[in-house]
N, C-alpha and C positions, 0 to 999 in steps of 0.2 A: 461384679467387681469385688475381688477380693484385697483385700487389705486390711493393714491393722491399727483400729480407728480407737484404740488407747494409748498412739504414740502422746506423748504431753511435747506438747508444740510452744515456743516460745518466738514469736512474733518480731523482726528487729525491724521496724520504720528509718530510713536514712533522716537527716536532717532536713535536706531538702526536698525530699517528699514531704514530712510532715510539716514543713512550711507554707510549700509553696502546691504540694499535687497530693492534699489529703484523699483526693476519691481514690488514688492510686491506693494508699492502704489501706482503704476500707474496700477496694475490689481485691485486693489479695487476702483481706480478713473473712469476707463474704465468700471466696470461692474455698479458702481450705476448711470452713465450717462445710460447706454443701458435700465436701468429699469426706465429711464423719468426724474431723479430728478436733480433739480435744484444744484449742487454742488460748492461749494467755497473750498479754500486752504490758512484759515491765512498764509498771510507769517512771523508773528511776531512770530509763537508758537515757543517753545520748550519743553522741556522734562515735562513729567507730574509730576516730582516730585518723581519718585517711590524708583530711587535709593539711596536719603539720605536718606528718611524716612526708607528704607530699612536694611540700616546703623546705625540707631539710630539718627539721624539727623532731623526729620521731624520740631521741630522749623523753622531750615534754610532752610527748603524745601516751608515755609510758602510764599516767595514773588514769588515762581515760581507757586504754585497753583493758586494764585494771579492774576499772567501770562495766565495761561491757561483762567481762567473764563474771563476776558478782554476778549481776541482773540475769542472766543466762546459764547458772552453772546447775539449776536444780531441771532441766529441758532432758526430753531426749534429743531432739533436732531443734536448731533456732533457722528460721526463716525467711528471705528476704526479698521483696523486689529487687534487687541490683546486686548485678554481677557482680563490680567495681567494689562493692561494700564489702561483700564476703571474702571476694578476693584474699582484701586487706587482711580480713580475720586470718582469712587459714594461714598466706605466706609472709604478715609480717609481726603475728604475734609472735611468730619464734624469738627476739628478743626478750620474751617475758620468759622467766623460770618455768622450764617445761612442767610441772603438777600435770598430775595424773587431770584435775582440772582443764588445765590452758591446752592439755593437749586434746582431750575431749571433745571443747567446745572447737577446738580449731576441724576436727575431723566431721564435725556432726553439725557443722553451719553449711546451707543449702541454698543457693539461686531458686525461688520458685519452679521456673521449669526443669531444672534437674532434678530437686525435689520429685516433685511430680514423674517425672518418667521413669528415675532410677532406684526410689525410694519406693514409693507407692506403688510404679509400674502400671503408670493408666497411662493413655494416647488417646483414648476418644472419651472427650468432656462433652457430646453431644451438644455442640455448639453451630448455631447459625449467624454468620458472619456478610451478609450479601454484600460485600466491596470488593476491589482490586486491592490488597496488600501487598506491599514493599516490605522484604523484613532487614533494620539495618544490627548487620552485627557489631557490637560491641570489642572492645578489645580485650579489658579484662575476661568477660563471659566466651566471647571466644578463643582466645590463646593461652587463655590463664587458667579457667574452669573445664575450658575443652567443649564448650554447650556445644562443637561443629567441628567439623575440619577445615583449617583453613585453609587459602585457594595456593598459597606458596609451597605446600606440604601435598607430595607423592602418596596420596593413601586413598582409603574407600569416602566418598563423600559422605556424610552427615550431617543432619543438625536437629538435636532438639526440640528446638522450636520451630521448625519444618511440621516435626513428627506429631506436635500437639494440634498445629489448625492447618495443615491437611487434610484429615477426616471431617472439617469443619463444614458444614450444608452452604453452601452457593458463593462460599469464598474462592478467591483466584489470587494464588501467590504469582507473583511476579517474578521475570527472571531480570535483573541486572547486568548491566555491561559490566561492575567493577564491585560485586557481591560481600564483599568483607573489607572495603578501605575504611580507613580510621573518619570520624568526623570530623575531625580536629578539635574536640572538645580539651581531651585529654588535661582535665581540672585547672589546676593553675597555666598550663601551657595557653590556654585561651586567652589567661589573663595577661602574660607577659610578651606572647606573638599572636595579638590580634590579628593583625592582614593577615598572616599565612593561616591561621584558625577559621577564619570567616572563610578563606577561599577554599580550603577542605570541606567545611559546612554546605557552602554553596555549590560545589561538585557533588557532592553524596548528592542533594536533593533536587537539581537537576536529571543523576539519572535515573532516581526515581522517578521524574513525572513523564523521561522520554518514553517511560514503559511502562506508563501508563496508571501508576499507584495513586488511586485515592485517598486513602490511610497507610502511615509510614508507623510500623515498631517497634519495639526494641524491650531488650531484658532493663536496659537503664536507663531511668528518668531522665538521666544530668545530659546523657545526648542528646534524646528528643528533646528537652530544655534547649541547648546549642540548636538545632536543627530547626526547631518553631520557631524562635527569635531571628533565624537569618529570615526565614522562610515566610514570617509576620513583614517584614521591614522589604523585603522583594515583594509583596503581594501574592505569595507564590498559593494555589487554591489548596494544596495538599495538605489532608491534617495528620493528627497525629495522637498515637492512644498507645501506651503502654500494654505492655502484655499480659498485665495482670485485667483488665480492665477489657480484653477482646474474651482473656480466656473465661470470665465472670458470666459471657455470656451461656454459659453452661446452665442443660438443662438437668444433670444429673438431679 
């Protein structure tokens, strides 16, 4: 496997990972050490910003993006479990004074598994995985970052994270009746249209279990966070693991 293992890696934890799903960073910290690269952990960061701007708020969200590029500007690539997060970086620092800086850091912030496939260019992490997985796509990571094609769009099928635990040893991806519908998480929307959020949540994870999914994944914590909480409170048996944390099982 070749690759170039003196990129300097700058690590970005969301908040609610690092609150509430620390193994999740420490299987993303644990797997890009096992692929060679040099990794760092600001310890100054904080949140990217997503949830005022989310709110309407993005003015005041201005000294925290601010924050982020500081903590991140000495990196060649900054990295992250969540789609959602980077998203944020790449399309909505544009508000900040493009520097040679903000534009940088906005081009060279990375979804783990885009990272991984498109940067690095590996697809088999030599991982053994023995379950039925469910993969739920994301919004941001899929219509934002492009991790897939999605199912309303006339093109050649894809997805990323297909391409990573496919080669996986006695794993069995699942096919879905409705492969890319939103969870209804969608950050503060859950907070302000509860019923219709839960009843999105509750669909997605239904048709995972008609098909059979054991374990449900996804590029972003905050969904499977929405998805385990309906899914906890239904009794529903299906669990759930982030994709940093399947892909960890790498025996590279």
């Amino acid at each position: 496997m070749e690759m170039n293992v003196n990129y300097k890696i700058g690590l970005f934890i969301p908040c609610y990972i690092d609150q509430f799903y620390p193994q999740v960073g420490i299987a993303t910290l644990e797997l890009l050490v096992k692929l060679g690269l040099n990794v760092d952990y600001p310890l100054k960061q904080t949140c990217c910003g997503q949830p005022l701007a989310n709110s309407g708020c993005e003015a005041d969200a201005r000294s925290i993006y601010l924050n982020f590029v500081n903590n991140f500007r000495e990196f060649d690539y900054v990295v992250s479990p969540s789609g959602s997060c980077v998203y944020h970086v790449r399309e909505h620092y544009n508000i900040l004074e493009q520097t040679e800086e903000v534009t940088r850091i906005r081009q060279n912030t990375y979804e783990l598994c885009e990272f991984i496939v498109d940067i690095l260019k590996v697809e088999d992490l030599k991982i053994s995985f023995p379950h039925k997985v469910g993969i739920h796509h994301s919004c941001h990571g899929l219509r934002g970052l492009k991790l897939g094609a999605s199912s309303e769009l006339v093109t050649t099928r894809y997805s990323k994270v297909h391409r990573l635990l496919e080669k996986a040893d006695k794993i069995e991806l699942i096919t879905l009746e409705r492969e890319d519908e939103c969870c209804g998480f969608g950050g503060t929307f859950s907070i302000f249209e509860p019923d219709i959020s839960v009843k999105m949540g509750t669909e997605r994870i239904l048709d995972h279990e008609r098909n059979g999914a054991e374990v449900i994944t996804a590029t972003d914590m905050s969904c499977l966070m929405h998805l385990e909480g309906i899914a906890r409170r239904n009794k529903n048996k299906v669990k759930f693991n982030h994709i940093a944390e399947i892909l960890n099982q790498s025996r590279l």
